[in-house]
KEPA-828870 format. One line per 2 residues: number of its first residue (from 1); for each residue x, z negated, y negated of N, C-alpha, C. Coordinates in Angstrom, 1 decimal, m for minus. Atoms other than C-alpha are relative to their C-alpha. Example, Ala and Ser with C-alpha at 12.3 -4.5 7.8 and 13.67 -1.06 7.14 Angstrom:
! residues 2
1> 0.9:0.0:1.2:12.3:m7.8:4.5:0.9:0.0:m1.2 | m0.9:0.0:1.1:13.7:m7.1:1.1:m0.8:m0.8:m1.1
END
This chain:
! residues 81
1> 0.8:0.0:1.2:0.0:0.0:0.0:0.9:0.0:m1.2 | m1.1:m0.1:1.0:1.5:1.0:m3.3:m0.8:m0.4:m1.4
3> 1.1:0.1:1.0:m0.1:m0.6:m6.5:0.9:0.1:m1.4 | m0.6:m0.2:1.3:1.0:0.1:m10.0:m0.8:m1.4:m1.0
5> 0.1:1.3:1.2:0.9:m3.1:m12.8:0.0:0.1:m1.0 | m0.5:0.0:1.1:0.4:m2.5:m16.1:1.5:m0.6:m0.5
7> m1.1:0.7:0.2:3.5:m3.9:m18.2:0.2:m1.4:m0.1 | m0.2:1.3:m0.4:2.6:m7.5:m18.7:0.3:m1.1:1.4
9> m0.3:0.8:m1.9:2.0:m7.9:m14.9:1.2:0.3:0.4 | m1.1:m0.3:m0.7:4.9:m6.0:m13.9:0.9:m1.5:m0.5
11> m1.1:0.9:0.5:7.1:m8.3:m16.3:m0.1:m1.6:0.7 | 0.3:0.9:m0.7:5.3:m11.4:m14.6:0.8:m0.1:1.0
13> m0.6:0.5:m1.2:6.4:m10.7:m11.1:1.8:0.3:m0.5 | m1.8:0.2:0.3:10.2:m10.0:m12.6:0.2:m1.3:m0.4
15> m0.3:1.6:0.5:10.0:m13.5:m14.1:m0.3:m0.5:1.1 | m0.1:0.8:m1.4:9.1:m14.7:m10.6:0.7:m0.1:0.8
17> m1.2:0.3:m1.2:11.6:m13.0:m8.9:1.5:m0.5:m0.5 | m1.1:0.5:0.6:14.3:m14.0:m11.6:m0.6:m1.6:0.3
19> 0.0:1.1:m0.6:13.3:m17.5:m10.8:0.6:m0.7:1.4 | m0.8:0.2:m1.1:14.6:m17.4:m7.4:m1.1:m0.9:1.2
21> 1.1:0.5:m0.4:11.3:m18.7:m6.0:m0.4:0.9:1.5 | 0.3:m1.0:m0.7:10.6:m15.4:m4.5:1.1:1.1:0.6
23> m1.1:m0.8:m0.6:12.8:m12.7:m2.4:m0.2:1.4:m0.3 | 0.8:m1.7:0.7:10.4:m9.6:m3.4:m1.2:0.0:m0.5
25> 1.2:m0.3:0.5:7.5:m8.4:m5.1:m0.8:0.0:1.1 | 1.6:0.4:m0.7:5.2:m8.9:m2.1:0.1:m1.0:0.1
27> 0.2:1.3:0.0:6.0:m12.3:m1.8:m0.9:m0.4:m1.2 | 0.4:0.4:1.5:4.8:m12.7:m5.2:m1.8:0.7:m0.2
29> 1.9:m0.3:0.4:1.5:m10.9:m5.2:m0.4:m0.8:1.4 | 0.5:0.7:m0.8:1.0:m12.4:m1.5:m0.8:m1.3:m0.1
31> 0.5:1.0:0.7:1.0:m15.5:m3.4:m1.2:m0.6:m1.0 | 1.2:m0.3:1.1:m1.2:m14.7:m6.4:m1.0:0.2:1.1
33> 1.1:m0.6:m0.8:m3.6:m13.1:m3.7:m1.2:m1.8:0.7 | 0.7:1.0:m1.0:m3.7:m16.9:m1.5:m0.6:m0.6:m1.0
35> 0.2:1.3:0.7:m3.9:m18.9:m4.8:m1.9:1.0:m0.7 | 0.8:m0.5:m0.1:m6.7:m16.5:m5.6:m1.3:m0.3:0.6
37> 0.7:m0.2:m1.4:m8.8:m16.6:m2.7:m0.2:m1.8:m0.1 | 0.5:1.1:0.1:m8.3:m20.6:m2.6:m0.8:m0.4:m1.7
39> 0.2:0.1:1.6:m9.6:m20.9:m6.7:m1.5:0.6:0.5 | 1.0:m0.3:m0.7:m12.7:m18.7:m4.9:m0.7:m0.9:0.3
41> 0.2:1.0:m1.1:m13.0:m21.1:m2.4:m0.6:m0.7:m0.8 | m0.1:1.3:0.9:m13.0:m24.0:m4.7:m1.1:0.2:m1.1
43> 1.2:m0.1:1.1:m15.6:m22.4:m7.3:m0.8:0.3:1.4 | 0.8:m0.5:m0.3:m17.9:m21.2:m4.7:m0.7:m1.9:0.9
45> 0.4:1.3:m0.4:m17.7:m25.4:m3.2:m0.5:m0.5:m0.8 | 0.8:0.5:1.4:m18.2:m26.4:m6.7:m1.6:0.1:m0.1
47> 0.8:m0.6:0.4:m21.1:m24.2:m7.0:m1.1:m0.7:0.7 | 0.7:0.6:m1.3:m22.7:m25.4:m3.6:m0.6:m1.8:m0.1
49> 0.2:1.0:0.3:m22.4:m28.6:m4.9:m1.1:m0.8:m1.1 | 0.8:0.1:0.5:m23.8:m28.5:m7.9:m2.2:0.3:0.0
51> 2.0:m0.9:m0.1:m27.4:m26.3:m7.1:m0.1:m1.1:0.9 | 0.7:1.0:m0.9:m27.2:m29.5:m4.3:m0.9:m1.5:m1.0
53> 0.1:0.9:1.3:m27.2:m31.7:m7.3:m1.4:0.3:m0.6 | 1.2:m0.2:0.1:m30.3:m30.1:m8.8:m1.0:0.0:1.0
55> 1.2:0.1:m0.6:m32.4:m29.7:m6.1:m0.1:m1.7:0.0 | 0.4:1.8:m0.6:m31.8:m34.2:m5.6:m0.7:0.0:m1.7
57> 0.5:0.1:1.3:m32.6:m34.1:m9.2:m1.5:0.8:m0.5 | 1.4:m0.2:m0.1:m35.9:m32.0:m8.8:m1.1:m0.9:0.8
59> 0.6:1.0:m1.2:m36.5:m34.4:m6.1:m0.2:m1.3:m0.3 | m0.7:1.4:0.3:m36.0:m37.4:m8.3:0.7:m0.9:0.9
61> m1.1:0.9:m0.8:m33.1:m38.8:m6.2:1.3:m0.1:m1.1 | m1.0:0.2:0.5:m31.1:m39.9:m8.8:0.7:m1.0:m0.6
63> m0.2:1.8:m0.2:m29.1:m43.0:m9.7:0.9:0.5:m1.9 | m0.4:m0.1:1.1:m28.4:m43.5:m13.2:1.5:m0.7:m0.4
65> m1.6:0.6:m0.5:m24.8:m44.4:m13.8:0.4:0.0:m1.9 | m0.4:m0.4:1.1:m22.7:m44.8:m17.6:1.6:1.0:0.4
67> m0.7:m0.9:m0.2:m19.7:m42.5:m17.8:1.2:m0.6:0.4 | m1.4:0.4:m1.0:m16.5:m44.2:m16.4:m0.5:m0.3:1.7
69> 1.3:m0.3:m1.7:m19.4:m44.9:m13.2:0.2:1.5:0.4 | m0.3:m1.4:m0.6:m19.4:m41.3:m12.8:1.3:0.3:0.1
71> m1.2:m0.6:m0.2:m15.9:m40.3:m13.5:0.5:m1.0:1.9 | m0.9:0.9:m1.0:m14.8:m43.4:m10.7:m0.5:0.8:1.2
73> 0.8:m0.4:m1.0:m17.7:m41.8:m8.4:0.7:1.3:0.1 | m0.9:m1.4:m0.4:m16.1:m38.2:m8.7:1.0:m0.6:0.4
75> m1.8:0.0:m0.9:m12.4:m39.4:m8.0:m0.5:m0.8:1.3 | 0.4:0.1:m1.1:m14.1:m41.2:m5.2:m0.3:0.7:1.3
77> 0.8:m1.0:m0.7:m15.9:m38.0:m3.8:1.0:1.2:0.7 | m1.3:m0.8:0.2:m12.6:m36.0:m4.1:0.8:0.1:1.4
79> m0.2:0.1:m1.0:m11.4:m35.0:m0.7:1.3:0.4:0.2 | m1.0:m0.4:0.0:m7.6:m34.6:0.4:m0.2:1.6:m0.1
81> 0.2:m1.6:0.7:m6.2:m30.9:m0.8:0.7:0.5:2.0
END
């Protein structure tokens, strides 16, 4: 597969490979592609989460909390990466 990068992107993956991070340009988009795909992932759980959240909230299932209560409740909820 042969893909062409405008000049900003191109200059991107040369700042990746001058970093010494990477060995080639497919390393480097391989990468972009997984971190991609997980960011996907991660909004499409978000998402799932939230519309779960409204329907308990149409449902009145809700527990009224002030706002350090919630933030503690999210880092609570928060599942290893």
């Amino acid at each position: 597969m042969n893909v062409t990068l405008p000049p900003a992107l191109d200059a991107l993956v040369a700042r990746k490979l001058a970093s010494g991070l990477y060995e080639n340009a497919a390393e480097v988009v391989r990468e972009a592609l997984r971190q991609m795909d997980a960011r996907e992932s991660a909004l499409a759980g978000l998402k799932r989460e939230v519309a779960l959240g409204f329907d308990q909230l149409d449902r009145g299932e809700l527990v009224e909390m002030d706002r350090e209560a919630f933030f503690q409740h999210i880092r609570s909820q928060r599942r290893p990466a």
